[in-house]
N, C-alpha and C positions, 0 to 999 in steps of 0.2 A: 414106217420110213417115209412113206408119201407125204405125212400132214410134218413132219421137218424139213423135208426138201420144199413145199410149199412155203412153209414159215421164211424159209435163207430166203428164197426170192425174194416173197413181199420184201422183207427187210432191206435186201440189195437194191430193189426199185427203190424205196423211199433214200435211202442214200444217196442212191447217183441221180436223183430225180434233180436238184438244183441241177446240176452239172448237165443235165440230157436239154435242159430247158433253155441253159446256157447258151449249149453248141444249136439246139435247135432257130435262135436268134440270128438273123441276117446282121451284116457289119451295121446296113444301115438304121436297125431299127435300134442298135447298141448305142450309135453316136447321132441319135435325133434330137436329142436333148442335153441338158446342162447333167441332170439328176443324174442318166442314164448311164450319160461317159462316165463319172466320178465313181458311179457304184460298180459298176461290170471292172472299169482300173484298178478299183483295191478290192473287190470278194474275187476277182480271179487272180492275185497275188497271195490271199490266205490261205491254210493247208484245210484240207485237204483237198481243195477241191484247186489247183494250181494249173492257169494256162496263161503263159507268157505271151502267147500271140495273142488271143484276145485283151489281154492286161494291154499292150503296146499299141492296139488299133488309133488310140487316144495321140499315139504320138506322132500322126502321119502326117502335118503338117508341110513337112520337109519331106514332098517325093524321092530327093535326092539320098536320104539314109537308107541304109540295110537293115534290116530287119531284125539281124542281128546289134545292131545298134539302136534301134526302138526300143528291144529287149532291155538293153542293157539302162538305156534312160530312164523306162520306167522303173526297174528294180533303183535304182539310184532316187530318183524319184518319192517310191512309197517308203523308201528306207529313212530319207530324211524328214517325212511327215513323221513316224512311227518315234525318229532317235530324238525328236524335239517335243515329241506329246500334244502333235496338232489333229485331236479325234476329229473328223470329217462327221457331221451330221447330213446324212444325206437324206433325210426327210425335209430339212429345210434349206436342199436345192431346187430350184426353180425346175418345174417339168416343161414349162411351155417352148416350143420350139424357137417361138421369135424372142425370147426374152432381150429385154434390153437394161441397160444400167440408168441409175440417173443421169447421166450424162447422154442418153440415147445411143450407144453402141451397143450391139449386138457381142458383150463379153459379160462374163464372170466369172470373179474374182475368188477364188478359196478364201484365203485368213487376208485381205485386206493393209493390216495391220503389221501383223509378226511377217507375214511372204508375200509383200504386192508383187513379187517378178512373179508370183505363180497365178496363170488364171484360163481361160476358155475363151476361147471365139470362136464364132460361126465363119465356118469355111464352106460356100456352097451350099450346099444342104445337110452339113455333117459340124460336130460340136467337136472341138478338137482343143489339144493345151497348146497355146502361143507358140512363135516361133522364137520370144523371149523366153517362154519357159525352157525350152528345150534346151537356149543356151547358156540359163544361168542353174542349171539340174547339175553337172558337173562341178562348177564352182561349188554350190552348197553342200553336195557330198563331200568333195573337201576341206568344206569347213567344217561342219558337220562330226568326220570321221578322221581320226587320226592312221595314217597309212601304216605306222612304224607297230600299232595294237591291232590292226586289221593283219598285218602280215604276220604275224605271233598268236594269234587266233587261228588263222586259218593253218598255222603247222602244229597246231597241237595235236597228241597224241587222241587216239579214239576215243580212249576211254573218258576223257574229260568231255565227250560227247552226248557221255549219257544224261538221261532227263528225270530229273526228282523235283515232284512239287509243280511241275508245269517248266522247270528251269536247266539248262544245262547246267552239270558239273562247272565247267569252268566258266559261267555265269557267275554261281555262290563266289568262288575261288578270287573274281575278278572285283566283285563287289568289296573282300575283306581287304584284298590289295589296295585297292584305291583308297578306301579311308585310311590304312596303314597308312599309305605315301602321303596324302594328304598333311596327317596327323604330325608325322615324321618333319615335311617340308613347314609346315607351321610353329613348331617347337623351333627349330634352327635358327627359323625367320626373326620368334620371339626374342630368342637371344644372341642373334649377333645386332639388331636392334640397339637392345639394354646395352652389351658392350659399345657399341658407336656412342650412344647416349651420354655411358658414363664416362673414356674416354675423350668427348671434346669437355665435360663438364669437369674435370680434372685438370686438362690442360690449357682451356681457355678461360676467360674473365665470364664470369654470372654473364648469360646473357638468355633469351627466352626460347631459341632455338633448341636446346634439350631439353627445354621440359617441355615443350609440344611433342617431341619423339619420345621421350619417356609413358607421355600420357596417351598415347597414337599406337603404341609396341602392341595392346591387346586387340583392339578394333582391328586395326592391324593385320595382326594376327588372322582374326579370324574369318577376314573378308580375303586372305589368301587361301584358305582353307576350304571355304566354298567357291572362289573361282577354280580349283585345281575340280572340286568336285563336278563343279560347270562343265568342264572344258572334258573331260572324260567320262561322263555318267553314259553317255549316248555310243560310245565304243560296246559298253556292255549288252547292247542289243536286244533291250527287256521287253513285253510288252507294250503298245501304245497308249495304255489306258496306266500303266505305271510309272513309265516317263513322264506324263501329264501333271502325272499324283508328283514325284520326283521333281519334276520343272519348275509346280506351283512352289514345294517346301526353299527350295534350292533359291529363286527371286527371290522371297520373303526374307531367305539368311543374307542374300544380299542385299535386299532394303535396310536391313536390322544394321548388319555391319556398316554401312555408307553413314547412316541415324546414328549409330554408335558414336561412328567416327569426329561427324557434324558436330555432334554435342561437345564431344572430348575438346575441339575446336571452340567452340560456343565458350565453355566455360573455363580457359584458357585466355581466349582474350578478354572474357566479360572481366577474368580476376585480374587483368591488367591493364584494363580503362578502371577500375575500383581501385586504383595502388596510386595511376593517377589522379582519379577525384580527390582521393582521402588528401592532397596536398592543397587544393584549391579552399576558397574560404567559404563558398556555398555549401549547404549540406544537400540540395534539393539534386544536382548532378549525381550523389551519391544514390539517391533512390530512381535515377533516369536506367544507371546500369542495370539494375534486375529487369524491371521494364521489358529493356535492349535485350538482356539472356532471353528471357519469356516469349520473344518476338520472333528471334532467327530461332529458336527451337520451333518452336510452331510452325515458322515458314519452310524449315526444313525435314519438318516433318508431314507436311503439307505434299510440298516439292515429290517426295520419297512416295508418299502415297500413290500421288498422278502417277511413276515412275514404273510401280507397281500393278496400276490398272493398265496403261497402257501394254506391259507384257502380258497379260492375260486378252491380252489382241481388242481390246476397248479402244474407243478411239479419244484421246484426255482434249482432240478440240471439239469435240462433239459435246460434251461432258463441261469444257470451259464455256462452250455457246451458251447450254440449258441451265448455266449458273447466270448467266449472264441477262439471260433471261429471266430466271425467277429472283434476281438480284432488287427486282424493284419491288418485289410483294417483300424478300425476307428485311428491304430498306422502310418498307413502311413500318414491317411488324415490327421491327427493331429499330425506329427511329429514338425512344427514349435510351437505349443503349450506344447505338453512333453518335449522339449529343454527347455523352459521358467519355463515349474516344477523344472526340473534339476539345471537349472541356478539358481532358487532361492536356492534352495539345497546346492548348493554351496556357497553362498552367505553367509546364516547363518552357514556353516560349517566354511567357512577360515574367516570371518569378517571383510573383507578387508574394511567396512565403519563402521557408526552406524546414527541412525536417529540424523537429526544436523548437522550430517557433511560436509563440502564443499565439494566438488570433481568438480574435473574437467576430461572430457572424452569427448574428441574429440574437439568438436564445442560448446557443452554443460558444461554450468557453473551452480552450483549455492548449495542450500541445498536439504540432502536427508529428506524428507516427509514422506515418505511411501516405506516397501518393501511388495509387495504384491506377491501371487503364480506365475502371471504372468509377471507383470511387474514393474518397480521399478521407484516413481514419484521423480523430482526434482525441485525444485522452485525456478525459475532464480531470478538472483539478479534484472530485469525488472520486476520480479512480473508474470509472466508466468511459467507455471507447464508442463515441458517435462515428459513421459513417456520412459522409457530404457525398450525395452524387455527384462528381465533377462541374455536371453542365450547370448547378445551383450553384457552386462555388465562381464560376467563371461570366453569371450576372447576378451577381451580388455584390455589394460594400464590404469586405471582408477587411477590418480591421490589426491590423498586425502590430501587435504591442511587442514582437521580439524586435522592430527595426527599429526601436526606440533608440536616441543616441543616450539620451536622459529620461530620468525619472522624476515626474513632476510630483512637487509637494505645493500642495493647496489649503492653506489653514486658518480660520479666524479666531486669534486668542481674544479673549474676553477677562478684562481687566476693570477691580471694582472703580466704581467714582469716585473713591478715598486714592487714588492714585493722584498725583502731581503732575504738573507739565515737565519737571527735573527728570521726575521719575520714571515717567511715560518717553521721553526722550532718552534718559541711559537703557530703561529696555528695550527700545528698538535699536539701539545702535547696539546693546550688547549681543544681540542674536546675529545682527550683520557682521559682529566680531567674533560669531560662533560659526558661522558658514567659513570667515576667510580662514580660519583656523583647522577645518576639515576638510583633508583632500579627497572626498570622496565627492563633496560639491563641486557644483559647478561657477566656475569663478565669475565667469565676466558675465554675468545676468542672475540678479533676484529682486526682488520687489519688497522690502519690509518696510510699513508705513502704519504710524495709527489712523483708520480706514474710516472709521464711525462713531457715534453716538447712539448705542443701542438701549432697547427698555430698561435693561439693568446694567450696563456693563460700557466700558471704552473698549472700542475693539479694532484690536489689530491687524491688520493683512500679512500671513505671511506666504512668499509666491518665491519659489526656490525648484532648484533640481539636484537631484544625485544623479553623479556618472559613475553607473554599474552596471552589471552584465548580467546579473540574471535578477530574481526576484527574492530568492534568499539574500543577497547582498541588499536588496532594497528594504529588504523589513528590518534588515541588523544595524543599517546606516540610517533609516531613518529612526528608530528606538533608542540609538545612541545621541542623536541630533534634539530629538525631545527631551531627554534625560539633562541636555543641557542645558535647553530653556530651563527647565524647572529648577535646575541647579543656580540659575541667572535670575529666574523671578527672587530665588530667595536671599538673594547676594543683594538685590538692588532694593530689594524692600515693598514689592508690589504682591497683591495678592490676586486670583483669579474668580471671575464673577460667575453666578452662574444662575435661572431665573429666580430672584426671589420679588416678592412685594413688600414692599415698606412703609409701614402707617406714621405720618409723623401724628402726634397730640401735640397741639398749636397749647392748649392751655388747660385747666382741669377749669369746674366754676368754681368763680369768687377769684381767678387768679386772674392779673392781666395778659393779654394777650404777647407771644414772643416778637421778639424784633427779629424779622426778618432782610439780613446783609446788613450793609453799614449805612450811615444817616448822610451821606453825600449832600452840599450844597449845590446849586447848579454850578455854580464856578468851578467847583472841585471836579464835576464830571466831567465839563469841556476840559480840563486842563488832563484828564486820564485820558481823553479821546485825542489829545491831542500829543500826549506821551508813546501811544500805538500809533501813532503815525507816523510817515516818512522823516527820519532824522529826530524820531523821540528818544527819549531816555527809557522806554522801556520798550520799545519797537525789536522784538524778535522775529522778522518774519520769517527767516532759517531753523526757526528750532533754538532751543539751548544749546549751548556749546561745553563743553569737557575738553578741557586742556590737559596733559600729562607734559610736566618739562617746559610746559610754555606753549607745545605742541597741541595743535585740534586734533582732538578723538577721530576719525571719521572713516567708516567702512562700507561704505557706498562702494557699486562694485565702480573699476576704473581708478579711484585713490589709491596712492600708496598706503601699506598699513601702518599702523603708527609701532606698533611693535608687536613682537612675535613671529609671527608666518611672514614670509616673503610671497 
């Protein structure tokens, strides 16, 4: 019997041992320090070891309160640390007696961040909570705790007092309710929504206003669903280490929802600057839009982040500083990527292409695909997709064959020396009568002329344009355009040269040698040289002429035509 009754004691000593070491502590040696107040304020508010007046010594700031109202600020107090999930580390509160802040006051702050009204100062020789705290301790429990679920709490029957799992009955009870009501108020919310929705979109003219609330009803939804769960989770009175757990998931579904929401917004208006562009005649505004989506999502997701840190009691100017800061090393290490921001920038600023357009640039041919923040895709006429990094695109000579208004044709025909000056003269006017005959040409500017006197060949110039839009139109107009030359060399009688060499045999032996041209007297020649001159009888300095009706042949551009095409 004696070595049991031994045993209960030891066990009893160790029990009450916190609580004897407690009471054994003068007030002063409780409030000598920051560490000291904060831990003796919340281990003598948890059970079992529960003493209200030492819990309150913290709160003596104000001679003028009772003690009984001490009492009651603390409980109010540790209640809305616990219902918000603000765990107190008190290993890393400051022990020293003089501690000061950066600001050199003798105070400290608990959470900074999520509770600046809550903090410490030195009162004489004693660490005590502000005479702000004291006053904004009330306010917060009422925000904090809903009066109309505390008064309904506290009349509930015993039984719902019992404890399973670490939890009261009407703890569980309270938890299934709230997601109920939640769930319930969310469903409702979703569809008197859709009805408002579908009702103005029935009775009013199209306009953009319901499909943002149609596309808004879920986000919506669900960001009403977690503030109900907000605004009552901390009635249920759960642990502080669960509310924490609770507080952190609860932010997040409100980041998620706000992000939800943002986007729904995002890509709502992106699709109607895109309804816009698709009327404009650029196509490169059409690829600014995704850009623009890509941008505010990012920025608002950005935004949502900070949003996020800052509730977990960070401080986001702290945080914007040390960006701020390493902004010049991530500027260096990333300058060939900010060159290709910029480079896009400029891009859509001078618009020197547009999606569709050919260009050519350097070694790279082909159409623009995509201009993206970085880099700008192009897809060879081989069917392969080069990548431009922007900032190369933006000093470079980039050639753009889609702002072409015309399509030049550049050609030297080659016509043998058996051709004629008649000859050579109907074929170049008849191809000038091939252009004014095709409206795919360009009228009022070509150039057809016979150009030379080549090794083997009279050669012609011809220097012309098609006006057409893309590049299949350019191959089918000009294939049709050549088709008729050839159809006109054979109409007129001329044949086409192409290099040969040609031996003449002046004579075999034993024969006499040829006569070469005609045996002219001198008189006969002056009088030819004087026939090619001004006012001769054979002086054509224009060219031969072709008359039809009495009428000059002539399709130079600028003349009327003689017949045919207007």
């Amino acid at each position: 019997m004696r070595p049991r009754l031994l045993f209960l004691t030891f066990a009893a000593a160790i029990w009450l041992a916190p609580f004897a070491w407690g009471q054994s502590e003068t007030a002063a040696e409780r409030l000598a320090n920051p560490q000291s107040v904060v831990e003796n304020f919340l281990s003598w508010q948890n059970p079992p070891n529960i003493n209200m007046d030492i819990a309150a010594e913290a709160m003596a700031i104000n001679p003028g309160l009772s003690a009984e109202r001490r009492r009651e600020l603390a409980r109010q107090l540790k209640a809305v640390l616990d219902a918000r999930g603000l765990i107190v580390r008190v290993e890393d509160i400051p022990t020293d007696p003089d501690h000061v802040d950066e600001r050199s006051r003798n105070r400290y702050e608990l959470f900074p961040v999520r509770l600046p009204g809550i903090y410490l100062v030195k009162s004489g020789e004693r660490w005590l909570f502000s005479r702000e705290t004291l006053s904004v301790a009330p306010a917060l429990y009422a925000e904090t705790f809903s009066a109309t679920a505390q008064y309904l709490i506290g009349n509930l029957p015993a039984i719902f007092q019992t404890r399973f799992l670490g939890m009261a009955l009407w703890q569980f009870a309270g938890i299934f309710f709230l997601l109920l009501f939640a769930l319930v108020v969310r469903t409702i919310g979703e569809f008197v929504l859709n009805k408002i929705a579908k009702w103005v979109q029935k009775h009013t003219p199209p306009k953009w206003d319901e499909t943002i609330v149609l596309e808004s009803v879920r986000p919506l939804g669900f960001l009403v669903f977690t503030l109900l769960l907000l605004a009552f989770y901390a009635d249920l009175q759960l642990p502080v280490r669960m509310n924490a757990a609770i507080r952190f998931v609860l932010d997040l579904m409100v980041a998620v929802s706000l992000l939800w929401l943002s986007f729904k917004i995002v890509d709502f208006l992106c699709d109607h600057l895109l309804r816009i562009t698709a009327r404009t005649d650029t196509k490169l505004d059409d690829q600014l839009v995704p850009m623009l989506r890509k941008s505010l999502k990012i920025f608002a997701f950005t935004v949502g982040a900070l949003v996020v840190v800052q509730s977990f009691g960070y401080s986001v100017s702290s945080i914007v500083a040390g960006l701020g800061i390493g902004g010049v090393a991530v500027a260096l290490a990333a300058k060939d990527t900010l060159a290709n921001l910029f480079g896009s920038v400029t891009i859509f600023a001078d618009k020197p292409f547009q999606i569709g357009d050919w260009i050519v640039m350097g070694n790279v041919e082909g159409t623009v695909e995509e201009v993206g923040f970085r880099s700008t895709r192009v897809r060879t006429f081989y069917n392969s997709v080069v990548s431009i990094p922007n900032s190369k695109l933006a000093n470079t000579d980039v050639d753009n064959m889609g702002m072409r208004r015309y399509r030049r044709i550049k050609e030297v025909i080659s016509l043998t020396y058996s051709t004629t000056a008649e000859q050579m003269q109907a074929f170049v006017e008849g191809i000038r009568a091939v252009i004014r005959a095709n409206r795919y040409m360009r009228q009022d500017f070509h150039e057809i002329h016979f150009n030379g006197f080549g090794d083997s060949s009279l050669n012609v110039l011809v220097y012309c344009f098609l006006d057409v839009q893309t590049w299949s139109d350019e191959l089918r107009e000009k294939h049709n355009f050549f088709l008729e030359i050839l159809r006109l060399a054979e109409e007129v009688g001329v044949e086409f040269a192409f290099p040969t060499q040609t031996i003449h045999v002046d004579s075999f032996h034993g024969d006499k040698p040829r006569t070469v041209g005609k045996k002219r007297s001198n008189d006969e020649l002056a009088a030819s040289i004087v026939a090619f001159g001004p006012g001769g009888n054979l002086s054509r300095p224009h060219g031969p002429e072709f008359t039809v009706d009495g009428k000059k042949v002539d399709f130079t551009p600028g003349t009327a035509p003689t017949r045919g095409v207007e």
